[in-house]
C-alpha positions in Angstrom: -13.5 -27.9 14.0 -12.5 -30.8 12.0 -9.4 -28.6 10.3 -8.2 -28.0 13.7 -7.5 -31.4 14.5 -6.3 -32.0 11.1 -3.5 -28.9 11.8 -2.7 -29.8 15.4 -2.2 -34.2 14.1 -0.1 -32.8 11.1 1.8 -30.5 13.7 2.5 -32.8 16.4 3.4 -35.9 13.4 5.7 -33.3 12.4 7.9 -32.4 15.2 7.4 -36.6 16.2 9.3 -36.8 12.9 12.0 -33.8 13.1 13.0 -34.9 16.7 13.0 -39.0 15.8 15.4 -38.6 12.8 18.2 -36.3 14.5 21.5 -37.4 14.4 23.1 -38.8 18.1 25.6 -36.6 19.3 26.2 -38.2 22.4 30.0 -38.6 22.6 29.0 -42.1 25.1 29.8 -45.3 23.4 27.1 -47.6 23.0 27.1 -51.2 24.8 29.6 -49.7 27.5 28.5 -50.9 31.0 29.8 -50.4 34.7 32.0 -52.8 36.3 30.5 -53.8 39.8 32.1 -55.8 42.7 30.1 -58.8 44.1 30.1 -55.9 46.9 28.9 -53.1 45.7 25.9 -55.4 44.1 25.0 -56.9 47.1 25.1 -53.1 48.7 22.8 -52.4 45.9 20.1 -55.2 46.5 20.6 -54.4 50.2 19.5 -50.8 50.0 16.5 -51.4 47.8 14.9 -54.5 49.4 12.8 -51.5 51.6 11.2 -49.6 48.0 10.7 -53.0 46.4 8.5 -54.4 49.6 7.0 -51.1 49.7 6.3 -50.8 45.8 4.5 -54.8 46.6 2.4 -53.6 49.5 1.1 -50.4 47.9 0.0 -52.5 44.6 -1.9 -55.1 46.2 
């Protein structure tokens, strides 16, 4: 029994490992970011106020 969680920690460290070291091949630049009107931002906040009182109440 012991073995088997020795074989299934060893597996799962392993494909941790192979996944964590791959290279990027994302062709999107890092550190780019939108550009947003005072608009659009304010459209933004507007649109979410309802989820964000919602999220407060529910977590109370």
């Amino acid at each position: 029994m012991n073995k088997s969680y020795t074989g299934i920690v060893l597996a799962t460290l392993i494909a941790l490992f192979l996944t964590g070291c791959s290279e990027d091949n994302s062709n999107h630049p890092a550190g780019v970011s939108a550009q947003l009107t005072d608009e659009q931002v304010e459209n933004i906040v507007r649109r979410s106020y309802q989820y964000v009182a919602m999220y407060n109440v529910n977590n109370k």
